[in-house]
C-alpha positions in Angstrom: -25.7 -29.4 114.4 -29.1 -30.9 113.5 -29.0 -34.6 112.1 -30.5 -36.6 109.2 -30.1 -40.0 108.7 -29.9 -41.6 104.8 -30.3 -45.0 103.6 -29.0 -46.7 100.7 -30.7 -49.5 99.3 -30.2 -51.8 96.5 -33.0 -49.7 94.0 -31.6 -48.3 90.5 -31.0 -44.5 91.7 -27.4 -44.9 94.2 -26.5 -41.2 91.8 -30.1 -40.0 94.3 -28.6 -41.2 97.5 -24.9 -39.9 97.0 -26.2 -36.8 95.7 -28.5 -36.3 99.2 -25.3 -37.1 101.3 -23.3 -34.6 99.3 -26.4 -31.9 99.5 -27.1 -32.6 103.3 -23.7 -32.1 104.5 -23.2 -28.8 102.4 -26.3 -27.2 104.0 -24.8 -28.2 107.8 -26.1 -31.1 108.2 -24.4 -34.0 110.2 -25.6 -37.3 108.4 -25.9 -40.9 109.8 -25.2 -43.2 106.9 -26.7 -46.7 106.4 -25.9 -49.0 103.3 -27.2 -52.2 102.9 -25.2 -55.0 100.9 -27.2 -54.9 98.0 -27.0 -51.1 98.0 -23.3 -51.6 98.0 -23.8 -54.1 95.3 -26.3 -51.2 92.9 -23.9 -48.7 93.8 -20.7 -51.5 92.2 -22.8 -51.4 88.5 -24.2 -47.1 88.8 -21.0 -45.4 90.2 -17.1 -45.1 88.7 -15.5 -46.0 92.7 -17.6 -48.7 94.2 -18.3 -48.6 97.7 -16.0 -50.5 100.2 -17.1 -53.4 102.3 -16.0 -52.1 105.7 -18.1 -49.0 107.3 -14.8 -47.3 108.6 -13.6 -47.6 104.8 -16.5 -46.2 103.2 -16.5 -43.2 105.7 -13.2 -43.0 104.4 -14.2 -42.9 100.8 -17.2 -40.9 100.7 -15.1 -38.0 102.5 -13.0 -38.5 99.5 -15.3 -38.4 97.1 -18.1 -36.4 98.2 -15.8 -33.7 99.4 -17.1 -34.1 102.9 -15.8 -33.0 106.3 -14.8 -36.1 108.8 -17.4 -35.0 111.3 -20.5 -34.6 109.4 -20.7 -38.3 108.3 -20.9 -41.4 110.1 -21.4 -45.0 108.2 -23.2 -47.6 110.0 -23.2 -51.5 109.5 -26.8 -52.7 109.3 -25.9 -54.9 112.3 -24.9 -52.1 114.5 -27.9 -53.2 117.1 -26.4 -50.9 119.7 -25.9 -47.8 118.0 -28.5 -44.5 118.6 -30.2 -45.1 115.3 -31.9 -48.0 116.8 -32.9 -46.2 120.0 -35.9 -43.4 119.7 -34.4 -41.3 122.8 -31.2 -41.1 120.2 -31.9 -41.2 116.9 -32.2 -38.3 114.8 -36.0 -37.7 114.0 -35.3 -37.5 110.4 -34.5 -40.0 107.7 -34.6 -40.8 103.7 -34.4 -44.4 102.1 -33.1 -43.3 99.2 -33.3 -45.4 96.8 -35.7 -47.6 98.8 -36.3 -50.9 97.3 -39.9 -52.2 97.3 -38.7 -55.0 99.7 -37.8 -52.3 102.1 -41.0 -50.6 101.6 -42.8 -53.6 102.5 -40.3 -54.4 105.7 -40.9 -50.6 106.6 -44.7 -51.1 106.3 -45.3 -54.2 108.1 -43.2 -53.0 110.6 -40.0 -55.5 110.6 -37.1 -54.4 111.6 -34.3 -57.4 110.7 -31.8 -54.8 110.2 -30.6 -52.0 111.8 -31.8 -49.9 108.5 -35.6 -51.1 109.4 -35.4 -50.6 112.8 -33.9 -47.2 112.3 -36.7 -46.2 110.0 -39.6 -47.6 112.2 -38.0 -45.8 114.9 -38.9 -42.5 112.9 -42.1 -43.7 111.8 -43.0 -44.6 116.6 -41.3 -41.1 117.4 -43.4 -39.1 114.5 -40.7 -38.1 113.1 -40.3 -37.2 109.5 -39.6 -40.4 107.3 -38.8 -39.9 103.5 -38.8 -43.0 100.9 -37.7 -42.2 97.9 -38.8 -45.8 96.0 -37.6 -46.2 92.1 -39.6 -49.1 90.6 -41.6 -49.2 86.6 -44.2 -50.8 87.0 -45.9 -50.7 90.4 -47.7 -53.9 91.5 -51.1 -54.1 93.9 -48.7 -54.8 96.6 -46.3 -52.1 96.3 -49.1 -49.4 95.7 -50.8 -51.2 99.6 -47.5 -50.9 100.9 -47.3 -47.0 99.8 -50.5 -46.6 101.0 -50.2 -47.8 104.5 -46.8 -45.3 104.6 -48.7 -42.9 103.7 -51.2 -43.2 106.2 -48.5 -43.7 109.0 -47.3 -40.1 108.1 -44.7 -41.1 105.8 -43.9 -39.5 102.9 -43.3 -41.4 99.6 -41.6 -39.7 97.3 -41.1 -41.7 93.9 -37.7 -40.5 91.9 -40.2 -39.1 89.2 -37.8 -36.0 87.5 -39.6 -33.1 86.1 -38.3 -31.2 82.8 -39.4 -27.9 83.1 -37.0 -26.9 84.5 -35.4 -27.9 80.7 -32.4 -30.1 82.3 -29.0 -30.1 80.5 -27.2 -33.0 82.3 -28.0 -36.2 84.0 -27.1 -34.2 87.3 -29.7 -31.6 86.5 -32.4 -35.2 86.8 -31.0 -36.1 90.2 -30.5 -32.2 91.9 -34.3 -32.3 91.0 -35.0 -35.1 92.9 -33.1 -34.2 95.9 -33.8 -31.0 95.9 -37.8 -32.2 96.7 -36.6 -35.0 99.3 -34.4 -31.8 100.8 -37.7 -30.0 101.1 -39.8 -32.7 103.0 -36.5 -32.8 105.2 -37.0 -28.8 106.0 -33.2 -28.6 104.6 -32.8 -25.3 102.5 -31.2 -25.7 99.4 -30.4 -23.7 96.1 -30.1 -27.0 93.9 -32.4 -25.0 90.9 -35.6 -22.7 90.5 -39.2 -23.8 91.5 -41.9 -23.9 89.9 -42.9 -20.0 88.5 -39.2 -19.0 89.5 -37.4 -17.3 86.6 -35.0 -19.7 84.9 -31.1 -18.1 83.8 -32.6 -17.4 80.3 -35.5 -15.5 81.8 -33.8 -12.7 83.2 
C-alpha cells in the first residue's frame, strides 16, 4: 500500500484536511496523520465533533467519522521524535499541510523543524519528495509571498485553497472536493471527485 502523509494546521479550511483524509484512504491510500494543537483547536470552531486531545482517540474518531478502515490511518503526536516520519529512510515521500498556516510556511521555509510536523515536512522537501501546502490566508503579506517563493524554489508545491466555479458548484462540499481533488493530483492519487476542465458536466450530456 503506498503512503501519504497529511497535516492539519490551525488555518480556516479543517473541511480541506478531513476531506483529503477521507479521499486518500478511499483511493488505497494508507495515511500518516499529524494534527497540531491549534489545528485541533480550528477544527473545535469549523466541524460538528471536535477532535480529541489524545492521538489513539482521534484515530478512534476519524475511523468513525470518516468511514475509515483501522489500518489505513495512523495519528501522530507532534512530539513523536522517534517515529518514521521524522526519519528520511522511513517516511513516506509524500506529504500535504493542509490547511498550512503561514507560520508553518515560514517554519517549513527556513527550515525549523520544532515539531515533528516540521521535521516531517523538511524530511520531504531533503529526500525530494513531493511536498504539497495547501496555505488559506486573505491578504498575503511581503513575507508570506518570500516564504512561498523560497517553497517554490525548493520543489514544493503551493497550492492556495482558491475554489473555482465552473464547475457551477451546488454545495459547500462541491468548494472543498475542488480543492482536494487538485492537491490529489500533485499527490499522483486518481480520483473521480468532479469533471476537469473541458470535461462535459451532468447537464451536458
Amino acid at each position: 500500500m503506498s503512503e501519504v502523509t497529511v497535516a492539519l494546521t490551525g488555518a480556516s479550511g479543517i473541511p480541506y484536511g478531513l476531506r483529503l483524509v477521507q479521499a486518500l484512504a478511499g483511493a488505497g491510500e494508507e495515511v500518516h496523520l499529524l494534527i497540531s494543537e491549534a489545528g485541533r483547536l480550528v477544527a473545535g470552531m469549523e466541524t460538528a465533533s471536535p477532535l480529541p486531545q489524545r492521538s489513539g482517540e482521534v484515530h478512534r474518531h476519524l475511523c468513525r467519522h470518516l468511514a475509515l478502515a483501522p489500518a489505513q490511518l495512523h495519528v501522530y503526536s507532534e512530539q513523536a521524535w522517534t517515529s518514521r516520519l521524522a526519519s528520511g529512510s522511513a517516511a513516506p515521500k509524500r506529504m500535504a499541510i493542509c490547511p498550512c498556516t503561514t507560520g508553518t510556511l515560514a517554519a517549513v521555509a527556513s527550515g525549523h523543524s520544532n515539531s515533528l510536523l516540521e521535521r516531517a515536512a523538511d524530511v520531504v522537501l531533503k529526500e525530494r519528495g513531493r511536498l504539497v501546502l495547501v496555505p488559506r490566508e486573505t491578504p498575503l503579506s511581503a513575507v508570506h509571498l518570500e516564504h512561498m517563493l523560497a517553497l517554490a524554489r525548493l520543489g514544493a508545491v503551493v497550492l492556495p485553497a482558491n475554489p473555482g466555479f465552473y464547475h457551477q458548484p451546488q454545495h459547500i462540499d462541491d468548494l472543498i472536493d475542488f480543492v482536494v481533488a487538485r492537491i490529489l493530483d500533485h499527490l499522483d492519487v486518481a480520483h473521480e471527485l468532479g469533471p476537469r476542465w473541458g470535461q462535459e458536466g451532468p447537464d451536458e450530456r
